[in-house]
PDB file of the backbone (N, CA, C, O) and the ligand in Angstrom, with CONECT records:
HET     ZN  A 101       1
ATOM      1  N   UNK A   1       0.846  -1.191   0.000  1.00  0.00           N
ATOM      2  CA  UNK A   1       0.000   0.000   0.000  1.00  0.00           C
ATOM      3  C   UNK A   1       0.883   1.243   0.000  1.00  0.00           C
ATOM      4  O   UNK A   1       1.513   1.739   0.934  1.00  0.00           O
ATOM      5  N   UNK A   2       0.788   1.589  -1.150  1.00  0.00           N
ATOM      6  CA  UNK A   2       1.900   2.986  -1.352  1.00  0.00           C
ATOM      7  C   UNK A   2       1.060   4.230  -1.450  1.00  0.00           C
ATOM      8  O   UNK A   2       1.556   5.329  -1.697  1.00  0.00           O
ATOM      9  N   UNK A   3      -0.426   4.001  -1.218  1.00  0.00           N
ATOM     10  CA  UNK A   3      -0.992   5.679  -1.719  1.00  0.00           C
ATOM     11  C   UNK A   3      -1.332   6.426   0.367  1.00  0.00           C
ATOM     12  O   UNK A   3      -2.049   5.890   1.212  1.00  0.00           O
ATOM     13  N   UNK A   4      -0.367   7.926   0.548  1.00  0.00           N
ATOM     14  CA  UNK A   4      -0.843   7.903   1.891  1.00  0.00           C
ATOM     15  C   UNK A   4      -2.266   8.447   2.183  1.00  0.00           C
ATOM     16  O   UNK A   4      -2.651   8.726   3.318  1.00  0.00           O
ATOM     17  N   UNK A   5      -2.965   8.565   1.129  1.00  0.00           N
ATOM     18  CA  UNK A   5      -4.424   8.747   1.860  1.00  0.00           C
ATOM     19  C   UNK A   5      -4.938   7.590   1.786  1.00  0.00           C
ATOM     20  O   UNK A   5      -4.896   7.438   3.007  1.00  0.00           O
ATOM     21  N   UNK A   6      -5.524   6.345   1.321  1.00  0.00           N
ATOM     22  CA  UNK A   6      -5.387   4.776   2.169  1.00  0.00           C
ATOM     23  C   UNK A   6      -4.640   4.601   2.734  1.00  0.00           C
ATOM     24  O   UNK A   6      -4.300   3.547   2.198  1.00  0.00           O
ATOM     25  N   UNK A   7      -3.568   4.813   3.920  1.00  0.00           N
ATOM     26  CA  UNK A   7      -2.837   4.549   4.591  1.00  0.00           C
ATOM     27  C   UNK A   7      -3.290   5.735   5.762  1.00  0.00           C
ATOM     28  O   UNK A   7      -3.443   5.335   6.916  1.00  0.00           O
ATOM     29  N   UNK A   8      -3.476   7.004   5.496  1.00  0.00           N
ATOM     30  CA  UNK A   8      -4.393   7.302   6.446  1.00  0.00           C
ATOM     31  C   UNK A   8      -5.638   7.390   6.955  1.00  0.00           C
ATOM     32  O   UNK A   8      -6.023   8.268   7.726  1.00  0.00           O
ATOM     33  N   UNK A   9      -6.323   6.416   6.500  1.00  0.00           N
ATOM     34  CA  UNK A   9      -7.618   6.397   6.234  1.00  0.00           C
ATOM     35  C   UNK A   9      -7.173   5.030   7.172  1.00  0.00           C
ATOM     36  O   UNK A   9      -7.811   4.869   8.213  1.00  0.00           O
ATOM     37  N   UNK A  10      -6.361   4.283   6.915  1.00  0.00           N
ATOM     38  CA  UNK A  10      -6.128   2.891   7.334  1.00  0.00           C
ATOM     39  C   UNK A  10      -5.742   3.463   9.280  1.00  0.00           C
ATOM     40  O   UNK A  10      -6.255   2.851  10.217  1.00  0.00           O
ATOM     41  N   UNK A  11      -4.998   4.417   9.450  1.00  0.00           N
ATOM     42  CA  UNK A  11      -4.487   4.935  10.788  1.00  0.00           C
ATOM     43  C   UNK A  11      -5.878   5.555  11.529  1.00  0.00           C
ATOM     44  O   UNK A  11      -6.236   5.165  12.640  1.00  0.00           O
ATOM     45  N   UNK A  12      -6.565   6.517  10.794  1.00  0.00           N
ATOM     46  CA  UNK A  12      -7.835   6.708  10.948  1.00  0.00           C
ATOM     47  C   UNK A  12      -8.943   5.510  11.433  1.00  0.00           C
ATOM     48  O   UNK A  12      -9.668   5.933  12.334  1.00  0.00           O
ATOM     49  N   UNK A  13      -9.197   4.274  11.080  1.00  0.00           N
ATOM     50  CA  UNK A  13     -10.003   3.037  11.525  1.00  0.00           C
ATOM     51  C   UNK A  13      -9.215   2.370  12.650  1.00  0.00           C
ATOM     52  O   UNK A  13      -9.751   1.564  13.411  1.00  0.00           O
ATOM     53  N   UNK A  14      -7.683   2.791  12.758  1.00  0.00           N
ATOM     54  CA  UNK A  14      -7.486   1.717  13.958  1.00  0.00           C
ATOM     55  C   UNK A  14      -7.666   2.888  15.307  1.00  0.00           C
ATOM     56  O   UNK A  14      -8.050   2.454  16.393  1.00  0.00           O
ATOM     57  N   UNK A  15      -7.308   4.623  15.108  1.00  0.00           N
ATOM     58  CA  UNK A  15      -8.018   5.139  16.072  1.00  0.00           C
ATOM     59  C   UNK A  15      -9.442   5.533  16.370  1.00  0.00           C
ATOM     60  O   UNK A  15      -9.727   6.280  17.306  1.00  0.00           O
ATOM     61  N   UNK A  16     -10.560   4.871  15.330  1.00  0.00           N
ATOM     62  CA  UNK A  16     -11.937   4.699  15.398  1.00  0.00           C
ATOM     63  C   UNK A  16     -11.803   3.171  16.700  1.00  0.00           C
ATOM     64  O   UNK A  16     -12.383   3.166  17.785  1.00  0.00           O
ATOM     65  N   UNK A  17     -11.175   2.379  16.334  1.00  0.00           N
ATOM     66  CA  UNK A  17     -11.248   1.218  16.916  1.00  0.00           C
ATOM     67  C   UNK A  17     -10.957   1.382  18.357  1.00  0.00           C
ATOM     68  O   UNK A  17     -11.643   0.846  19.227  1.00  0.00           O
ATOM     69  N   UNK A  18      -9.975   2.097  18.587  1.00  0.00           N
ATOM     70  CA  UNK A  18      -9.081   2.397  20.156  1.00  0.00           C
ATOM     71  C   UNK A  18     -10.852   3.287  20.901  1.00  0.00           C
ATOM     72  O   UNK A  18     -11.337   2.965  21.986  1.00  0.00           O
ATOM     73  N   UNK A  19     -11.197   3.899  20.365  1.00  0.00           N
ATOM     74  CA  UNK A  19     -12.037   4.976  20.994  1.00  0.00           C
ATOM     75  C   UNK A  19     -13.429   3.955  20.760  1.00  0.00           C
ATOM     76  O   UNK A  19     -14.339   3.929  21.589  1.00  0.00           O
ATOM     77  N   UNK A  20     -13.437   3.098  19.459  1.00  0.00           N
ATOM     78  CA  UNK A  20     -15.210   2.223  19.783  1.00  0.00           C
ATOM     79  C   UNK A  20     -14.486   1.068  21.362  1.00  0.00           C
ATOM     80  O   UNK A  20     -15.308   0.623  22.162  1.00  0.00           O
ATOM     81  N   UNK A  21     -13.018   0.771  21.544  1.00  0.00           N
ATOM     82  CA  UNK A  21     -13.226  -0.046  22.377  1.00  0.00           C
ATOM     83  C   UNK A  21     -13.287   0.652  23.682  1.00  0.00           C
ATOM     84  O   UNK A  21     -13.798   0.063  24.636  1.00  0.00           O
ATOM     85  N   UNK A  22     -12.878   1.691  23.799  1.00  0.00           N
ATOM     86  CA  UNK A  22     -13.578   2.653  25.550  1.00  0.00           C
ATOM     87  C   UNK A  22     -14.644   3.164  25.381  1.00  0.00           C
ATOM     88  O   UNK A  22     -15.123   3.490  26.468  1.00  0.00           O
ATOM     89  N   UNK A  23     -15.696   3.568  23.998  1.00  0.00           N
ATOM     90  CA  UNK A  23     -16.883   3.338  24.581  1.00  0.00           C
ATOM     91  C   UNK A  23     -17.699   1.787  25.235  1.00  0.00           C
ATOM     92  O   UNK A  23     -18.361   1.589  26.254  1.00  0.00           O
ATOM     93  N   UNK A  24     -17.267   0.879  24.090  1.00  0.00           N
ATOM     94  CA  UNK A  24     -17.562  -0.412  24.915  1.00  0.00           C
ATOM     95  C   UNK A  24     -17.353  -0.518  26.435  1.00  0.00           C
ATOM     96  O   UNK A  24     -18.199  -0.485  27.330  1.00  0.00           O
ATOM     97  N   UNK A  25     -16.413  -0.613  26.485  1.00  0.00           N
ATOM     98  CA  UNK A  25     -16.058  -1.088  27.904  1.00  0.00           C
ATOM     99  C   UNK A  25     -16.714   0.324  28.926  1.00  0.00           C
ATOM    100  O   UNK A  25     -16.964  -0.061  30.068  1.00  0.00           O
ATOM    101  N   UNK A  26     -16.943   1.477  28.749  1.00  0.00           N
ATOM    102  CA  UNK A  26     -17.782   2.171  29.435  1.00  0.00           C
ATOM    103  C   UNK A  26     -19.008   2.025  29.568  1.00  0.00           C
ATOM    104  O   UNK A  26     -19.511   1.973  30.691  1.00  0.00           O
ATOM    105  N   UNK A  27     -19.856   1.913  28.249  1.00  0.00           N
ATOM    106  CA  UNK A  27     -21.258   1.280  28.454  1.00  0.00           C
ATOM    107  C   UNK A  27     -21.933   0.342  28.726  1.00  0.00           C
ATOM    108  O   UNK A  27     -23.026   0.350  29.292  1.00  0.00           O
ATOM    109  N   UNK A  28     -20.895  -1.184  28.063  1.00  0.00           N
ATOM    110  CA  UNK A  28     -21.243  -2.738  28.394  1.00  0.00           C
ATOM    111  C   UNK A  28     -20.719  -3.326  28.996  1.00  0.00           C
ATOM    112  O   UNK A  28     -20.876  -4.541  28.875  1.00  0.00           O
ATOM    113  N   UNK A  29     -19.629  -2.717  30.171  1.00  0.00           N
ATOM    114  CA  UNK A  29     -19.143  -3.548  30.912  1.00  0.00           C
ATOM    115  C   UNK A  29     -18.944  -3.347  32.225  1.00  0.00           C
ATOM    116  O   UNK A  29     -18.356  -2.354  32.654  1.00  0.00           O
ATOM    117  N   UNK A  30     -19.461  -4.355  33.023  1.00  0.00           N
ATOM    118  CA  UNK A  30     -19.648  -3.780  34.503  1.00  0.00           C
ATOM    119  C   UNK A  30     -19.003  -4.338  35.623  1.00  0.00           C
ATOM    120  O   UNK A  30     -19.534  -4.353  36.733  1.00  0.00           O
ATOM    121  N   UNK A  31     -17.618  -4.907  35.336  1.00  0.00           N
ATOM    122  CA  UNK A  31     -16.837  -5.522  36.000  1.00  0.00           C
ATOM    123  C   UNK A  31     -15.842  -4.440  36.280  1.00  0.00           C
ATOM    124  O   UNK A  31     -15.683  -3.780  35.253  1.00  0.00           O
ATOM    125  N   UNK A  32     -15.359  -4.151  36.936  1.00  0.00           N
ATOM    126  CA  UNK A  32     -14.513  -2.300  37.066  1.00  0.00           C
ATOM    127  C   UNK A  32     -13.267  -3.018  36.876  1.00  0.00           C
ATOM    128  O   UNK A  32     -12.616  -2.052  36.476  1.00  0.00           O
ATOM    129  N   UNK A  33     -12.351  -4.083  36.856  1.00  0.00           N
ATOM    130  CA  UNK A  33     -11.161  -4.246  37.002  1.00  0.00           C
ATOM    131  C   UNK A  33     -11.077  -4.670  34.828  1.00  0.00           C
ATOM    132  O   UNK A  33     -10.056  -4.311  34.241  1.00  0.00           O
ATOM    133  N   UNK A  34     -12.042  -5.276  34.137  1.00  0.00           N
ATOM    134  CA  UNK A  34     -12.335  -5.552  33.123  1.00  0.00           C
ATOM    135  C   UNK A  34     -12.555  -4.027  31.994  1.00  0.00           C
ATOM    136  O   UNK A  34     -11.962  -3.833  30.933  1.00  0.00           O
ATOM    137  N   UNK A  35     -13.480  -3.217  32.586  1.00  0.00           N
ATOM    138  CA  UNK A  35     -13.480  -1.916  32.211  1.00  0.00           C
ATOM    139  C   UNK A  35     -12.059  -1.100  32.359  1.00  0.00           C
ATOM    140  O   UNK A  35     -11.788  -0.150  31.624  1.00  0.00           O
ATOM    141  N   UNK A  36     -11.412  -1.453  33.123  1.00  0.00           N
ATOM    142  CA  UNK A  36      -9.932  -0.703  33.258  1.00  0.00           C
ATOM    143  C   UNK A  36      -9.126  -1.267  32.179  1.00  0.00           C
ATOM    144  O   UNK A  36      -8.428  -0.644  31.379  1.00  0.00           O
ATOM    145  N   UNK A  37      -9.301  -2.459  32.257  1.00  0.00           N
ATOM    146  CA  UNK A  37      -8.215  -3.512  30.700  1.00  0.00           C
ATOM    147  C   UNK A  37      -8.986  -2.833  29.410  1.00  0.00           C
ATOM    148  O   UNK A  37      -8.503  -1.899  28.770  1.00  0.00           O
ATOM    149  N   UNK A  38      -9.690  -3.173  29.253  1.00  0.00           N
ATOM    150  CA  UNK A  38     -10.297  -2.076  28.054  1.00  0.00           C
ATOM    151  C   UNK A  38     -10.169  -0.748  27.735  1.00  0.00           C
ATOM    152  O   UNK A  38      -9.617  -0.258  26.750  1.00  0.00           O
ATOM    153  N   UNK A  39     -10.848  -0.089  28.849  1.00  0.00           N
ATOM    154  CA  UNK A  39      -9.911   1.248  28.699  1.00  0.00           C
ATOM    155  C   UNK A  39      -8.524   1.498  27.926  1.00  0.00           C
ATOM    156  O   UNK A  39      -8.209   2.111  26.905  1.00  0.00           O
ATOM    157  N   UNK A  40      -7.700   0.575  29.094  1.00  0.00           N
ATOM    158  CA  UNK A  40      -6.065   0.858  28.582  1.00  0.00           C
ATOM    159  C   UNK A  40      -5.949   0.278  27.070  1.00  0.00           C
ATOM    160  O   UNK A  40      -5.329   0.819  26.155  1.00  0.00           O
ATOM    161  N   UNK A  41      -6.636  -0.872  27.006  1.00  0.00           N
ATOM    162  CA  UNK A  41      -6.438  -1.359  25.303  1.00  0.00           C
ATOM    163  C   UNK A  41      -6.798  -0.486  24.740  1.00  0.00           C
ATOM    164  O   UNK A  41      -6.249  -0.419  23.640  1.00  0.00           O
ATOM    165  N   UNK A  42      -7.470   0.265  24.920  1.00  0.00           N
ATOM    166  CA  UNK A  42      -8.553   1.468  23.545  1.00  0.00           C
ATOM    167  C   UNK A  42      -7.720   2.247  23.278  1.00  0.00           C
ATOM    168  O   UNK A  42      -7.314   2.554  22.157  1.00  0.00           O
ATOM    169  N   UNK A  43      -7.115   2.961  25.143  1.00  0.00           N
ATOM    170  CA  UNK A  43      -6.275   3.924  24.692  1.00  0.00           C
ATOM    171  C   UNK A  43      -4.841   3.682  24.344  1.00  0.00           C
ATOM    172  O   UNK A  43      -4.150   4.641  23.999  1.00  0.00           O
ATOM    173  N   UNK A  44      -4.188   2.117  24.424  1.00  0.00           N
ATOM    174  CA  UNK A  44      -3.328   1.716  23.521  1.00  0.00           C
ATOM    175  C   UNK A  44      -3.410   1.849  22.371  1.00  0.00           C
ATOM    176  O   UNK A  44      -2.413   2.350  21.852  1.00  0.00           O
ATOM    177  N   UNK A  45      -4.806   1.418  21.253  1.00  0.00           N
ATOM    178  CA  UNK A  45      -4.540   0.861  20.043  1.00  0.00           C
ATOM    179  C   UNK A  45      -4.890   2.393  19.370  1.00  0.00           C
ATOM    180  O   UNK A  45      -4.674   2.577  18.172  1.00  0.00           O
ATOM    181  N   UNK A  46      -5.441   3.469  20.224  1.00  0.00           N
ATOM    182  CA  UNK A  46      -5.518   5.215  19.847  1.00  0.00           C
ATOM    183  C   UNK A  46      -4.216   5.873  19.365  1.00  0.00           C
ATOM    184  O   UNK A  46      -3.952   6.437  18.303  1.00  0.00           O
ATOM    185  N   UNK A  47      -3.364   5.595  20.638  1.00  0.00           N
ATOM    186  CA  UNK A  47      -2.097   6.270  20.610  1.00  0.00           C
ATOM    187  C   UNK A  47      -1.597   5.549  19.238  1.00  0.00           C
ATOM    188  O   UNK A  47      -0.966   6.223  18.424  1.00  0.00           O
ATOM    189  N   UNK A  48      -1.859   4.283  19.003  1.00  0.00           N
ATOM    190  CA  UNK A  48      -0.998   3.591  18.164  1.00  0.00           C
ATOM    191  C   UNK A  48      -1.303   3.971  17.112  1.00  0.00           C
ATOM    192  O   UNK A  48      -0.361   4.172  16.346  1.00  0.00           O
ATOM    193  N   UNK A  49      -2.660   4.231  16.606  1.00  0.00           N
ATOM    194  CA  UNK A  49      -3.152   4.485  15.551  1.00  0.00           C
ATOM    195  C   UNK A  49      -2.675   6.078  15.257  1.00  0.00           C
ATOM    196  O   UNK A  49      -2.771   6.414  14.077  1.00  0.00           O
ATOM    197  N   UNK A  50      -2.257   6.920  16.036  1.00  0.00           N
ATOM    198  CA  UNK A  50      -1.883   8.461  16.008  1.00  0.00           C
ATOM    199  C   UNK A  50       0.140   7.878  15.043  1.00  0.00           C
ATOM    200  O   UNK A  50       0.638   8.037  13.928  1.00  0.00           O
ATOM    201  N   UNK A  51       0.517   7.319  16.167  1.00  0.00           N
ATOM    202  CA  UNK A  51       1.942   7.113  15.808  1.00  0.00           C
ATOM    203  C   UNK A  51       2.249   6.474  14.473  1.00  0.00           C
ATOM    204  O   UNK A  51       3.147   6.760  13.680  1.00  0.00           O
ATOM    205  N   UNK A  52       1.108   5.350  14.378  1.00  0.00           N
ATOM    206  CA  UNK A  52       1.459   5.085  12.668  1.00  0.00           C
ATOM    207  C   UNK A  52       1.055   5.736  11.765  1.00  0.00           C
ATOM    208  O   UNK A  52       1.271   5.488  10.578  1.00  0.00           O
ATOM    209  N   UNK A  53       0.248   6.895  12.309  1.00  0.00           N
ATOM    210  CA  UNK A  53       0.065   7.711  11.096  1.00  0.00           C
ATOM    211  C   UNK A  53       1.037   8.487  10.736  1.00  0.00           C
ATOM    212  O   UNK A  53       1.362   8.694   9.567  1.00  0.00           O
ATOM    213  N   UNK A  54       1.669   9.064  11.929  1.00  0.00           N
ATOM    214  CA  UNK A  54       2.866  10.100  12.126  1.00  0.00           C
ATOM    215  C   UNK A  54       4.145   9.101  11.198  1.00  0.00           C
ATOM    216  O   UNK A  54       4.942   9.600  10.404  1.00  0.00           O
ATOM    217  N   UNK A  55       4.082   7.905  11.484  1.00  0.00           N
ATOM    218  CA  UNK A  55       5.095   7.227  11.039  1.00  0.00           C
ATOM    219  C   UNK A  55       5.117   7.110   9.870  1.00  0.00           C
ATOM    220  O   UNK A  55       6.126   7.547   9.316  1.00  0.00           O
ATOM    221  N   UNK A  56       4.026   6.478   8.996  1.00  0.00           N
ATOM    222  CA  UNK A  56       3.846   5.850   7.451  1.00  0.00           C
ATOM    223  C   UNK A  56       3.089   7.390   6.539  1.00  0.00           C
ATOM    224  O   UNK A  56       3.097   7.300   5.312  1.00  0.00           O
ATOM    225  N   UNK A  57       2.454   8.767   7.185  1.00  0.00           N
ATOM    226  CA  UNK A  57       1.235   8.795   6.030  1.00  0.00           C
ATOM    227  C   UNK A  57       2.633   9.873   6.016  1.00  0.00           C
ATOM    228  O   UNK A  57       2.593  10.868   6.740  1.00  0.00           O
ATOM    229  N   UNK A  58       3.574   9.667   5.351  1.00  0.00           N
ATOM    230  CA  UNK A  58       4.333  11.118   5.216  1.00  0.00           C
ATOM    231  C   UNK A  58       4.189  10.987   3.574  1.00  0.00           C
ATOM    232  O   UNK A  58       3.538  10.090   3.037  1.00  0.00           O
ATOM    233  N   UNK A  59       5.110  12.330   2.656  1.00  0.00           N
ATOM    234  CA  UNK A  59       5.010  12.536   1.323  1.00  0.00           C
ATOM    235  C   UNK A  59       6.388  11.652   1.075  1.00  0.00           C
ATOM    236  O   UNK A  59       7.481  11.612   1.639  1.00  0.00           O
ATOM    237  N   UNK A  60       5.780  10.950  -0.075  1.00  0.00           N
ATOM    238  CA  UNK A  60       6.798  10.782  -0.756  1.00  0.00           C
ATOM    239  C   UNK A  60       8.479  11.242  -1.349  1.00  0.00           C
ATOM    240  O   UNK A  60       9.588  10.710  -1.392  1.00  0.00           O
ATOM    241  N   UNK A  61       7.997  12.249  -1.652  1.00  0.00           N
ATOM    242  CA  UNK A  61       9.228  13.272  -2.382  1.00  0.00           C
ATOM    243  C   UNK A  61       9.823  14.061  -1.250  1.00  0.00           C
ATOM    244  O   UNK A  61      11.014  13.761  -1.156  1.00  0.00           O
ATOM    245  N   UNK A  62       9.388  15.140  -0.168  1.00  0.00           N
ATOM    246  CA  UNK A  62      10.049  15.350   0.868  1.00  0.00           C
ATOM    247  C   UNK A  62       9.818  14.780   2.306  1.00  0.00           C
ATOM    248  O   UNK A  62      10.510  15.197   3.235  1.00  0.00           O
ATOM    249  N   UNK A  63       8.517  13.499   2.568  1.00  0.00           N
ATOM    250  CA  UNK A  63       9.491  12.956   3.685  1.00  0.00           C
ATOM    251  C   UNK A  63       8.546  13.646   4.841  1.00  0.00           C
ATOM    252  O   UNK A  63       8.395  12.928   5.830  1.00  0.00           O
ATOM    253  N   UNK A  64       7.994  14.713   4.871  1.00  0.00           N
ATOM    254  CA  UNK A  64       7.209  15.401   5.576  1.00  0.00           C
ATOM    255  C   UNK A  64       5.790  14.565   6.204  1.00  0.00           C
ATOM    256  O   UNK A  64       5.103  13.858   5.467  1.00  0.00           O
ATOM    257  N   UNK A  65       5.525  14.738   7.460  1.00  0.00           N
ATOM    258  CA  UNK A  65       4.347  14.228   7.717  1.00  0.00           C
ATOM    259  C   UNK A  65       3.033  15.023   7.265  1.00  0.00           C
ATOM    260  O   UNK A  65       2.960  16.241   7.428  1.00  0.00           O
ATOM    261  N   UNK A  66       2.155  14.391   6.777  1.00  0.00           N
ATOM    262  CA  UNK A  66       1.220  15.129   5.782  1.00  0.00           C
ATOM    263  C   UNK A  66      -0.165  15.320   6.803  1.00  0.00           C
ATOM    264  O   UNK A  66      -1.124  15.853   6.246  1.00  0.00           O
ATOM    265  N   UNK A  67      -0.328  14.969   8.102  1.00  0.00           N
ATOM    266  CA  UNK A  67      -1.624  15.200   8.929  1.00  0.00           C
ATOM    267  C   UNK A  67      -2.604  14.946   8.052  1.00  0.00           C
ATOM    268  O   UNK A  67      -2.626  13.913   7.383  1.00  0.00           O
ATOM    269  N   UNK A  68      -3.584  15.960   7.975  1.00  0.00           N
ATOM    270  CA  UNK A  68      -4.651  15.837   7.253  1.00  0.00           C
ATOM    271  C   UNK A  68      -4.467  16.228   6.244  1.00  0.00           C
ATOM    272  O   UNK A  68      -3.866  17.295   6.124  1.00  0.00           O
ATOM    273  N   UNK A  69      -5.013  15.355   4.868  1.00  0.00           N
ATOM    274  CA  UNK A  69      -5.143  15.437   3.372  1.00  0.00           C
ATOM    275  C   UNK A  69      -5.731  16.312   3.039  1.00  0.00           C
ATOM    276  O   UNK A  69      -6.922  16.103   2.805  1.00  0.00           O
ATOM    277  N   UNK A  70      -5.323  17.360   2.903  1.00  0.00           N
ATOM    278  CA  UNK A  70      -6.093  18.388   2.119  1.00  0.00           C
ATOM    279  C   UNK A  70      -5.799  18.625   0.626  1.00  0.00           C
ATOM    280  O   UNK A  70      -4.720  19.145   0.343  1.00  0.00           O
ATOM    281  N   UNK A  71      -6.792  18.239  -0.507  1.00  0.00           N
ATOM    282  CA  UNK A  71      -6.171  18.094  -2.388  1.00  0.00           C
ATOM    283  C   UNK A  71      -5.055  17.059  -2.259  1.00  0.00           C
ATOM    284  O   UNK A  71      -4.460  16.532  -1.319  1.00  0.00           O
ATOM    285  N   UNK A  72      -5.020  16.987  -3.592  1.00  0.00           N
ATOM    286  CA  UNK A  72      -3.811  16.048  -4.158  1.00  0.00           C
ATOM    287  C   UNK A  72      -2.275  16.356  -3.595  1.00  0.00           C
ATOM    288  O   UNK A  72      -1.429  15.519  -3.278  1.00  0.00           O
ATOM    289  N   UNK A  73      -2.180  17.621  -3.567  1.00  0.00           N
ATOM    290  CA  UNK A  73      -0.342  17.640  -3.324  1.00  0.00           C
ATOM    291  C   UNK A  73      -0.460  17.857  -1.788  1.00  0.00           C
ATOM    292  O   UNK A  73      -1.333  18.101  -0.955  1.00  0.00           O
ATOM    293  N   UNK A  74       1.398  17.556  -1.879  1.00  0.00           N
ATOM    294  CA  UNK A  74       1.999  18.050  -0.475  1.00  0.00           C
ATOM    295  C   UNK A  74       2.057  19.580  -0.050  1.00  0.00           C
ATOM    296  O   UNK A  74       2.562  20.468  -0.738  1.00  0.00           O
ATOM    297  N   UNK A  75       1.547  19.723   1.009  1.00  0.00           N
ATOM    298  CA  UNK A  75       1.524  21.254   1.667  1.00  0.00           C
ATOM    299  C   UNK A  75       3.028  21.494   1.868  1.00  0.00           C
ATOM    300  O   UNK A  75       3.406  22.637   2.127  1.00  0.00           O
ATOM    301  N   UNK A  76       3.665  20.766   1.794  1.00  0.00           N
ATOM    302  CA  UNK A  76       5.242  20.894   2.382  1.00  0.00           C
ATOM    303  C   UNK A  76       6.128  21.748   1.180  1.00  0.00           C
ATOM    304  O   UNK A  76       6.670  22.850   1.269  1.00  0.00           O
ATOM    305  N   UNK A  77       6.054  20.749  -0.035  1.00  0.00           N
ATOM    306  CA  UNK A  77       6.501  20.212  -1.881  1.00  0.00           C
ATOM    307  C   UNK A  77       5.974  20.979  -2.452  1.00  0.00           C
ATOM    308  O   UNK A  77       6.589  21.928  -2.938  1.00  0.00           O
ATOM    309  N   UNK A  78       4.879  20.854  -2.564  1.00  0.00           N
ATOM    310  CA  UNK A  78       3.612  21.164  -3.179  1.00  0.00           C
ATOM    311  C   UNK A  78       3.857  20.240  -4.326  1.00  0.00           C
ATOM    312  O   UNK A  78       3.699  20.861  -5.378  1.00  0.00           O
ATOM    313  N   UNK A  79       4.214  18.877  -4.541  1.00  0.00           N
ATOM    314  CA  UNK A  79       4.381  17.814  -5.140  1.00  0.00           C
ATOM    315  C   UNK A  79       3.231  17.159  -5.069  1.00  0.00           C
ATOM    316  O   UNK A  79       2.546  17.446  -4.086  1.00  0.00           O
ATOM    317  N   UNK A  80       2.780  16.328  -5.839  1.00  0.00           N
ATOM    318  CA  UNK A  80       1.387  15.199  -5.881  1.00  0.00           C
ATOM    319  C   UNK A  80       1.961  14.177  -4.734  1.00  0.00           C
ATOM    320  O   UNK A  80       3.103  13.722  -4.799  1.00  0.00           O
ATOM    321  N   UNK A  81       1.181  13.911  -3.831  1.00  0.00           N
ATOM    322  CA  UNK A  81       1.831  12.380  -3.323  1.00  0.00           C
ATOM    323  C   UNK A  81       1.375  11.670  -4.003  1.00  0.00           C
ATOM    324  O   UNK A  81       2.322  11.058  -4.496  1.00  0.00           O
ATOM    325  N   UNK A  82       0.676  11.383  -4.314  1.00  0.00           N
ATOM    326  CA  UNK A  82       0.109   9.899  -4.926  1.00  0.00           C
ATOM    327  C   UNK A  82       0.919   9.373  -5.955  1.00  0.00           C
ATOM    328  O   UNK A  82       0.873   8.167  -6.196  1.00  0.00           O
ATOM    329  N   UNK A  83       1.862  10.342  -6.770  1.00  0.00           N
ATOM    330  CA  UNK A  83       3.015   9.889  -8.047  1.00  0.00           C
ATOM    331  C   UNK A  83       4.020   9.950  -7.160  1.00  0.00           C
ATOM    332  O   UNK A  83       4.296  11.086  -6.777  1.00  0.00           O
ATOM    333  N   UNK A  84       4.736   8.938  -6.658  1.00  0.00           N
ATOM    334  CA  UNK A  84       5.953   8.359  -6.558  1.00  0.00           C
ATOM    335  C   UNK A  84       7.058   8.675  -7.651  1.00  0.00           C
ATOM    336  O   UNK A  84       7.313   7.770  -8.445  1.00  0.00           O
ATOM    337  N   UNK A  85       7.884  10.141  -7.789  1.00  0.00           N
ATOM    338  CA  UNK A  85       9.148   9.264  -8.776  1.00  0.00           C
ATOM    339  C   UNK A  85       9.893   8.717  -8.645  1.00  0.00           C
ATOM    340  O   UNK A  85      10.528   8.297  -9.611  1.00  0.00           O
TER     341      UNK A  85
HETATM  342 ZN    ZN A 101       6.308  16.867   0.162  1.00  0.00          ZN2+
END
């Protein structure tokens, strides 16, 4: 997977996932030591999902972390990411 808006879109669903698993465990679970493991997983797989974005959704050509996709090019370059040369 070389294009970084599927790749942030991909970082985007695993911090949907971190935050659907602490609402779970806040609303459906009523064991308090079980709700705490959840918690921490949610807000594990959040942070994680922040860091691989920081890590993988950068531009191609300069290398820059690209945050949010705004149009085709790099805010950095002003290069297309999506063409690799
Ligand atoms: Zn760039």
């Amino acid at each position: 997977m070389r294009n970084p808006v599927a790749k942030a879109w991909c970082c985007v669903g695993i911090m949907m996932l971190g935050v659907g698993l602490m609402m779970t465990s806040l609303a459906f679970l009523k064991t308090p030591g079980l709700v705490y493991l959840f918690l921490i997983i949610g807000i594990a797989v959040f942070i994680g999902g922040i860091v691989l974005h920081y890590a993988i959704v950068r531009c191609p050509h300069c290398g820059s972390h690209l945050g949010r996709l705004y149009g085709p090019r790099c805010p950095f370059c002003g290069k297309e990411y999506n063409k690799a040369e």
